[in-house]
C-alpha positions in Angstrom: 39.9 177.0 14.4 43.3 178.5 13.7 45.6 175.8 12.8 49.0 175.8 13.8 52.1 174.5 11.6 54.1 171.3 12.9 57.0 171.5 14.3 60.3 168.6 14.0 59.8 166.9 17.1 63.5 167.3 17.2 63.1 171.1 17.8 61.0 170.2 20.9 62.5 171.0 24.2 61.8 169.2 26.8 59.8 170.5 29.8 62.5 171.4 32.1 64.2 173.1 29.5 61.6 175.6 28.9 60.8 176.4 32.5 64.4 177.7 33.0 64.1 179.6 29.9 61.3 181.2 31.7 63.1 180.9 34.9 66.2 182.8 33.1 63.7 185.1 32.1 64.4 184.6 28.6 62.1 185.5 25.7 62.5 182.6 23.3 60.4 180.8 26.4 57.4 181.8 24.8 58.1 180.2 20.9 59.2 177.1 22.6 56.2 176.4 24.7 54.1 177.5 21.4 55.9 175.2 19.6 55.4 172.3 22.2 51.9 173.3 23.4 50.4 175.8 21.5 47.7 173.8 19.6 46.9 172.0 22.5 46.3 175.3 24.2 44.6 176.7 21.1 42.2 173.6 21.7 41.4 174.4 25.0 40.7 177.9 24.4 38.6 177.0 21.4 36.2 174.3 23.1 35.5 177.1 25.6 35.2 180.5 23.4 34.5 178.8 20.1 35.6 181.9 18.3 39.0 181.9 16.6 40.3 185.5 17.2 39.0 185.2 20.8 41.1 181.6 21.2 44.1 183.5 19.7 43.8 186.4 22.3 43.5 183.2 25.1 46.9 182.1 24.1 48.0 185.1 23.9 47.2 185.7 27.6 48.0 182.7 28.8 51.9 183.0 27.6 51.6 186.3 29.3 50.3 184.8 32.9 53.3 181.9 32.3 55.7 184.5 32.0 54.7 186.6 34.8 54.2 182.8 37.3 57.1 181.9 36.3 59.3 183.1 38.8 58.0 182.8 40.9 56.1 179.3 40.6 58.4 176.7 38.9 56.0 173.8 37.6 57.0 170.6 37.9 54.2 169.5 35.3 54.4 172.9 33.0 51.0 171.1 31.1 49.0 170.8 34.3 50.3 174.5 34.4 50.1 175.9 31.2 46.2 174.3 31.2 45.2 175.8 34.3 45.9 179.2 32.7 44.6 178.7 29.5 41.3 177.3 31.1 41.2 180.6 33.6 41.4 183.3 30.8 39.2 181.2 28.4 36.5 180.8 30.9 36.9 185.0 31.9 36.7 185.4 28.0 33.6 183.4 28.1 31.8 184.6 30.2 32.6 188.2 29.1 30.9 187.3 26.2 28.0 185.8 27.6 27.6 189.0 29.5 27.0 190.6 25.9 24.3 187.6 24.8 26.7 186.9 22.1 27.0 182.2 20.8 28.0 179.9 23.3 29.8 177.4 23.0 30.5 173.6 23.9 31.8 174.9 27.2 28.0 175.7 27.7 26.8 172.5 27.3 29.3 170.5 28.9 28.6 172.6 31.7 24.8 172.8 31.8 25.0 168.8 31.8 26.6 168.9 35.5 24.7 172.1 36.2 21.3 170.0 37.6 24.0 167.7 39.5 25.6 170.6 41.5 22.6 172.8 42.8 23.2 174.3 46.0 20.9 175.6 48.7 21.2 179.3 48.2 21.5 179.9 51.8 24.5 178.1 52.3 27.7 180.2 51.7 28.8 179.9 48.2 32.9 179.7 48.6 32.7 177.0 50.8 30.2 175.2 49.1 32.5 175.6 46.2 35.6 174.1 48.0 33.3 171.1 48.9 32.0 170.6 45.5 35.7 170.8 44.7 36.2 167.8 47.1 33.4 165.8 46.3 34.2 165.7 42.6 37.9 165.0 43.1 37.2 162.3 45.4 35.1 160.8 42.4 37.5 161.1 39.7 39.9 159.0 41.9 37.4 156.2 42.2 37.1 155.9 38.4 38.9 153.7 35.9 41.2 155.2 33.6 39.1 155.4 30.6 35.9 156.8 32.7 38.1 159.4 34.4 39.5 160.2 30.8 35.9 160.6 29.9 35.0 162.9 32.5 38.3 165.2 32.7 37.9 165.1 28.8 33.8 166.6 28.9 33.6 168.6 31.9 37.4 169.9 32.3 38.3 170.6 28.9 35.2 170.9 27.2 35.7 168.0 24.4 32.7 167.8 22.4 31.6 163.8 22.2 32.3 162.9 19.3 35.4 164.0 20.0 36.2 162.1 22.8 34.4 158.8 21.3 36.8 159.0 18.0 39.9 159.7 20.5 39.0 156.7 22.6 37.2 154.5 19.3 34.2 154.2 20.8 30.9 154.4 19.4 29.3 157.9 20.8 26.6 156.4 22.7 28.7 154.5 24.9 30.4 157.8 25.4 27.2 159.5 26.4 25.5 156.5 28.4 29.5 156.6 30.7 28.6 160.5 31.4 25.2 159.7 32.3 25.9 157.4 33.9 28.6 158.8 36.1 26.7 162.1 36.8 24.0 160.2 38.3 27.0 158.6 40.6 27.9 162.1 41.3 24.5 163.5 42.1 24.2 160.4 45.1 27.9 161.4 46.0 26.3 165.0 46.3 23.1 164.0 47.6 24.7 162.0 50.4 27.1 164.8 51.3 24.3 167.0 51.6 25.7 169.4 48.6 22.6 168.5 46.3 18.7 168.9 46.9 16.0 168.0 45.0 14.1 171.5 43.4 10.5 171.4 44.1 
């Protein structure tokens, strides 16, 4: 993966600061959210597209969505933001690539993990299955600890391989993979009891 040069911390502006650059609709907006959050974003894009020209043309498009959101949208978290972007073009990218059979990547797995969790009844109408999913998972992240919801949003929303997350939060790797175990089968009841999840015969 690409990586990107440091910057003095003392050249960092704060949030605010670059959102009225953007809101001013000046171009320097763009250097200084690379300079603040480009690797992070670069990371995102990566764990998802696992290609390094294909992360750069994520970042790429992502600065180009934050320009054009911003006005009208003025984030009040501009990481949240900038993430939700990032995440949206990577996952396009991806699955433009999947549609030519070319690698995949550790978004693959992470997601094929939930995938036997989140099985719908085909009959049902998929967007509002979706939104309930949506609700269903969100109302599960908020009955975790800290460190199992950083586990979670860490695997399944950005894509962190395990390892990665286990040297992030020192932990051995197992415990990191018995906690998502362990919480997808908490999930899958959740589903189960909703009646978003059947068994496949």
């Amino acid at each position: 993966m690409k990586k990107t040069k440091d910057i003095p911390e003392s050249s960092i502006l704060p949030d605010e600061q670059i959102v009225e650059l953007y809101w001013n609709r000046e171009e320097k907006a763009i250097k200084a959210t690379d300079d603040k959050y480009g690797r992070y974003l670069m990371t995102i894009a990566y764990n998802i597209v696992h290609d390094d020209l294909d992360s750069e043309e994520c970042l790429n498009d992502t600065y180009l969505g934050t320009w054009n959101s911003i006005p009208p949208s003025r984030p009040t978290a501009l990481q949240v933001f900038l993430s939700k972007i990032m995440r949206g073009v990577a996952i396009n990218k991806f699955k433009s690539k999947m549609r030519q059979k070319r690698v995949a990547s550790e978004f693959a797995v992470s997601i094929e993990e939930l995938e036997s969790y989140i099985s719908t009844d085909n009959s049902i109408e998929e967007e509002r299955m979706s939104n309930e999913i949506g609700r269903v998972i969100n109302e599960f992240l908020e009955s975790l600890d800290d460190n199992s919801a950083t586990m979670f949003i860490c695997r399944y929303y950005y894509s962190d391989k395990v390892n990665d997350i286990a040297d992030m939060m020192c932990v051995h790797r197992t415990t990191i993979s018995r906690s998502l175990s362990d919480m997808r089968d908490r999930l899958k009841e959740r589903l189960i009891k909703e009646g978003l999840w059947y068994e496949q015969q």
